[in-house]
C-alpha positions, 0 to 999 in steps of 0.5 A: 356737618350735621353731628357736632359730636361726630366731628369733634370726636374725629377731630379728638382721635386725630383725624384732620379737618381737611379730611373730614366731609360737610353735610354736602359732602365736601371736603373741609379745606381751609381754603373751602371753610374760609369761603364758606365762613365769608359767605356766612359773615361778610364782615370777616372778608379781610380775613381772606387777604390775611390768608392769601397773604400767610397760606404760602408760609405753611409748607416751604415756598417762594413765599419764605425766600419774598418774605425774607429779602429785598432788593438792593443797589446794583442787583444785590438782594439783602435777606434777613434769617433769624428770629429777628424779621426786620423786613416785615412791615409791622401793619402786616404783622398787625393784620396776621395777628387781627386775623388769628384773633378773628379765628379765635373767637370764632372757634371759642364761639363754636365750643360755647355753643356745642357746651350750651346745647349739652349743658343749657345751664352753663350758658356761657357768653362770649364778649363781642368781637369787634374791629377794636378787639 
């Protein structure tokens, strides 16, 4: 989208992302501005198995009942409901939370730099973002 401040103002009254069109006319999914961000940043390419992995858990799937069991002894499948998720490996929960770290920044830098175009003396700095962050 060429209008920042047209984007930013649909996205204040509410209206979602999703329903909002690029400049070529496109729709911005999540899954259409991920591939266009890896496109645009190669290095953040993981943050696409981070999302195959995570989309499933937006609306109610399959991906909620794999997640939340496994497979015992003698065909008897343990699941595991509550705020406590025994059953998902901490490098995952590493990796989930590494990505919305990436997602983070990256939306920070967008408002960093719409503020320093409206106001270039409030020149704003991000600190960079790396694998160690």
């Amino acid at each position: 989208m060429d209008d920042k401040d047209k984007l930013l103002k649909q996205f204040i009254n509410g209206v979602h992302i999703k329903n909002i069109s690029d400049r070529s006319g496109n729709k911005m999914s999540d899954n259409y501005l991920l591939k266009k961000l890896i496109k645009n940043s190669p290095e953040l390419a993981p943050l696409k198995t981070a999302y195959d992995r995570t989309s499933g858990f937006i609306h109610f799937s399959d991906a909620h009942i794999f997640a939340a069991s496994r497979p015992g002894k003698d065909g008897v499948v343990t699941f595991s409901i509550g705020g406590k998720d025994d059953l998902v490996p901490p490098n995952s929960v590493v990796e989930a939370l590494y990505g919305f770290h990436k997602i983070n920044w990256i939306l920070m830098a967008f408002i960093r730099d719409w503020i320093n175009e409206k106001d270039p003396s409030a020149r704003i700095e991000l600190e960079p973002l790396t694998s160690t962050s």
